[in-house]
Each structure stands twice: as structure tokens, then as C-alpha cells.
C-alpha positions in Angstrom: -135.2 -69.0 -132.6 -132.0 -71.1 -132.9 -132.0 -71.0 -136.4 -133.2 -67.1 -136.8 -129.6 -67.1 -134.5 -127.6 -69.5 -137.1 -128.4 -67.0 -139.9 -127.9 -64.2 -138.5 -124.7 -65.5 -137.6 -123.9 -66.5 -141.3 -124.7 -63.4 -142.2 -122.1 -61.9 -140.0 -119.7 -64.6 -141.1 -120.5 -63.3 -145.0 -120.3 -59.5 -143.9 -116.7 -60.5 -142.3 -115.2 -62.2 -145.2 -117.2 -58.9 -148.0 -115.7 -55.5 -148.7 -114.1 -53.7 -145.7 -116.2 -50.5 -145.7 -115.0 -49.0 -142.6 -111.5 -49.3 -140.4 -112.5 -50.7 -137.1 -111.9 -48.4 -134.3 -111.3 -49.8 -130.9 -111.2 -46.3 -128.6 -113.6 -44.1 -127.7 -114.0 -41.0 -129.7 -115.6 -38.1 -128.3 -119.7 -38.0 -129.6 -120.0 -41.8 -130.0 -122.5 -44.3 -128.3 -120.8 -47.0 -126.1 -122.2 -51.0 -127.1 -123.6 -50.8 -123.9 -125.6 -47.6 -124.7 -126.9 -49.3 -128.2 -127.9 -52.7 -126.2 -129.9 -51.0 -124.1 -131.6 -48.9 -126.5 -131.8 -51.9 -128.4 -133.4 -53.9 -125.9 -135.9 -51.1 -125.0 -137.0 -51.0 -128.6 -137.0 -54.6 -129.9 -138.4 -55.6 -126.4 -138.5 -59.4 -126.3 -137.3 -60.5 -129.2 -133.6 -58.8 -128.4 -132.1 -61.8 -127.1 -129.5 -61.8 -130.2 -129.3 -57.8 -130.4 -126.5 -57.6 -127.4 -124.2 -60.4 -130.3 -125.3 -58.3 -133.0 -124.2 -55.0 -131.6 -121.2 -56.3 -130.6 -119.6 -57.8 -133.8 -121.1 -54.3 -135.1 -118.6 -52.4 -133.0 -115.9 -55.0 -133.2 -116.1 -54.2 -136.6 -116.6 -51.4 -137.7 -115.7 -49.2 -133.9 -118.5 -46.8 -131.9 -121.2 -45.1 -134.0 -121.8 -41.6 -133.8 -125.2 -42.1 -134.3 -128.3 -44.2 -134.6 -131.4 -44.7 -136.0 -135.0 -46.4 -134.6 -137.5 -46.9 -136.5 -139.6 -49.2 -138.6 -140.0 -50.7 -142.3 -141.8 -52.9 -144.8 -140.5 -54.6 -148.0 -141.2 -56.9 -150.4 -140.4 -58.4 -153.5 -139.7 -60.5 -156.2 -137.3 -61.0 -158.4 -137.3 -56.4 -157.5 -138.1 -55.3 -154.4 -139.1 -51.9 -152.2 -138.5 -50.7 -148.9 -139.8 -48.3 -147.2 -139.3 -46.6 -143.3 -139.4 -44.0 -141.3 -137.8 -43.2 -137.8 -135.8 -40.7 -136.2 -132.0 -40.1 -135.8 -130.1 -40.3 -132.5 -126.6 -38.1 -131.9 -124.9 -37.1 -128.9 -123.8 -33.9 -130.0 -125.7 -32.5 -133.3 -129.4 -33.1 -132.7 -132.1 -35.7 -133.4 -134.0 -35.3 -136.2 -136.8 -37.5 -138.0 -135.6 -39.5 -141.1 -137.4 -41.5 -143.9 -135.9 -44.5 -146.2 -137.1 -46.0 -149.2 -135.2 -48.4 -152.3 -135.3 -50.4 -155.2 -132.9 -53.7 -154.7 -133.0 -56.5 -157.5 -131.5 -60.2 -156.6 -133.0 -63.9 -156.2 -135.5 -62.4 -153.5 -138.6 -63.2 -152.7 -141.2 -63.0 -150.3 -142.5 -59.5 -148.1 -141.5 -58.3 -144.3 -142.4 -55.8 -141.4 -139.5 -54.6 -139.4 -138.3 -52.5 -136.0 -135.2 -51.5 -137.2 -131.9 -50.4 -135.6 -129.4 -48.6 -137.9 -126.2 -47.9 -135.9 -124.5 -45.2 -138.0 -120.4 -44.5 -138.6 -118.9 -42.0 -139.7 -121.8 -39.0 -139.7 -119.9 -35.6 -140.3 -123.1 -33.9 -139.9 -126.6 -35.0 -139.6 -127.3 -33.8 -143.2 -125.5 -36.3 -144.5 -127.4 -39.0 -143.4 -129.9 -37.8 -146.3 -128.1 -39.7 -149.8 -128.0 -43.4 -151.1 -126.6 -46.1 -149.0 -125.7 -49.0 -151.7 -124.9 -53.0 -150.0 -125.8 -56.2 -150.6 -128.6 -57.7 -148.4 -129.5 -61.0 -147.5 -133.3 -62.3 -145.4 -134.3 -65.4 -144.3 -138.2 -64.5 -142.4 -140.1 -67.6 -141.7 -142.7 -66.0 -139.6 -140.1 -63.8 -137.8 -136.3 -63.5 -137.8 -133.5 -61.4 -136.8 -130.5 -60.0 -138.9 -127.9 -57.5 -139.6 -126.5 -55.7 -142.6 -124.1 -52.9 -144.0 -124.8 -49.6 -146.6 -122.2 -47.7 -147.7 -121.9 -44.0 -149.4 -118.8 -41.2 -148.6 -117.4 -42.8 -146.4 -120.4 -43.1 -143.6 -121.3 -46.8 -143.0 -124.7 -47.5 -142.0 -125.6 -51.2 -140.2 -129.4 -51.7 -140.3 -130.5 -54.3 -137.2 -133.6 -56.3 -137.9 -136.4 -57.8 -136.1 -139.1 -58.4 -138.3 -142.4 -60.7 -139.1 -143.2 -62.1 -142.7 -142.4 -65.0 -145.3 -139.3 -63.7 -146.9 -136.1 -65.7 -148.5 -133.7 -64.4 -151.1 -130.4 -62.1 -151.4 -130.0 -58.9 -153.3 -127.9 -55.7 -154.0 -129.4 -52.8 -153.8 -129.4 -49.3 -151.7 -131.4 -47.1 -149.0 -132.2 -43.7 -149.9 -132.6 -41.3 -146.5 -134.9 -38.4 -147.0 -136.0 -35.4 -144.2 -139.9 -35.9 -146.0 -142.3 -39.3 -147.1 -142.0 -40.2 -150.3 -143.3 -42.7 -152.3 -140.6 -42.3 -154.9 -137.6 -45.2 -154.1 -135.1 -43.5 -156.7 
């Protein structure tokens, strides 16, 4: 677990020093969920393995200020050399609606190895919840030995979305690539 928690912090330490994709905002705007809020959530979905989610979710909102929305759900990739991942889960606001999303995309990188996921994707930005449903592009890195714990960023328009995950495989590589959301299943990751 230590070292699923050393990665994840690297990760965070890489994200920090990458692209700013989003102006951090420390008040709270009207519509947006509270860290506290997310931690819990967070905890009631991840369950046990959420020891690391309340860290997470805070350098989330340090950097990048309150999300106006969130997603839960779950995923599987894999790859190697080119990957795929697909998901599916539904979309939390406070004030425009929940509604049932799906995610799937190519990524290409020194990657290697295959995952299942719970996945938290804290969500900036969202003018409308229709706009959730385009091509989040970001660089990605995974280290899974049997289980691990990370966090990453996708960016399109303006709207920055921070995928939270707990998953189970054999998995070790980095890679660029980008999420596409859809309102239907599809097999299709372009």
C-alpha cells in the first residue's frame, strides 16, 4: 500500500510541475461540491481501499479549486504499446441534473499491461451537462501490481476532468491519449 501511495504521490508531483489546465480557485462558487462532500462520496464508493482518496481530493481542489460536478463509475483498459478504455457511470451536479455517461479511448505510449477500475472523475468547469459529451485529451501514467491507486487530468474547452483510480490488474507504462464521453455504449473509441 505504501508504495501504491509513493506513486500516486509522484504522479501528483508530475501533474504539478505539467501544463496548468485550469486556474485554481480557492472560494466557494455557488453549484460546486465542497472536498468534504467528494471525500465522502469517495469513501462510500471506493470503500476500503480509500485510505489515500481524502490526499488525492485534496491536492485536486488545491489545484485546480471546487468541481461542479462528478462522475462514479467504473472502467477496464489495456494495452500495449496502444491501448483502450472503456466505462460507464453517471454524472453528479448540484444544480443541472444527473445523468448516465459512457467513456471510451485510444492512448498510445510505453504502456503495457491491462486494469479494472472504480473511478472517480471530479469535473471543473461544466457550463452545462452536455458538455461533458466531447474528447478529453492528457497524458496518463499506471503502475497496478495487483491493485493500485492514482490520479490524472483531461482537458478540452476549458472543462478539466481529474479521473480518481482504484483499480486491480498488472499494468506499468505512460501514455498520451484522450477519453471520449458519450450519453450511449459504444464500442467505437474514436
Amino acid at each position: 500500500m505504501r508504495a501504491t501511495l509513493r506513486l500516486a504521490i509522484l504522479t501528483l508531483a508530475l501533474l504539478a510541475f505539467g501544463a496548468d489546465f485550469a486556474l485554481a480557485q480557492s472560494d466557494r462558487r455557488p453549484g460546486t461540491f465542497s472536498a468534504d462532500e467528494l471525500v465522502h462520496e469517495g469513501h462510500r464508493f471506493f470503500g476500503t481501499v480509500s485510505r489515500g482518496l481524502a490526499q488525492v481530493v485534496e491536492r485536486a481542489v488545491s489545484r485546480w479549486g471546487q468541481p461542479n460536478g462528478y462522475v462514479l463509475g467504473q472502467e477496464g483498459s489495456g494495452a500495449f504499446v496502444v491501448g483502450l478504455r472503456y466505462g460507464d457511470g453517471k454524472l453528479y451536479t448540484k444544480n443541472a441534473g444527473d445523468r448516465r455517461v459512457f467513456w471510451e479511448g485510444p492512448s498510445i505510449g510505453f504502456d503495457t499491461g491491462g486494469e479494472g477500475a472504480r473511478t472517480m472523475m471530479l469535473v471543473y468547469n461544466l457550463p452545462a451537462t452536455e458538455a461533458i459529451y466531447q474528447r478529453f485529451g492528457g497524458l496518463d501514467g499506471s503502475a497496478y501490481f495487483i491493485g493500485g491507486f492514482g490520479m490524472t487530468a483531461l482537458t478540452a474547452n476549458n472543462i478539466v476532468v481529474v479521473p480518481i483510480r482504484s483499480g486491480v490488474g498488472l499494468r506499468l507504462g505512460a501514455n498520451i491519449g484522450y477519453l471520449k464521453f458519450t450519453p450511449k455504449a459504444t464500442w467505437n473509441p474514436f
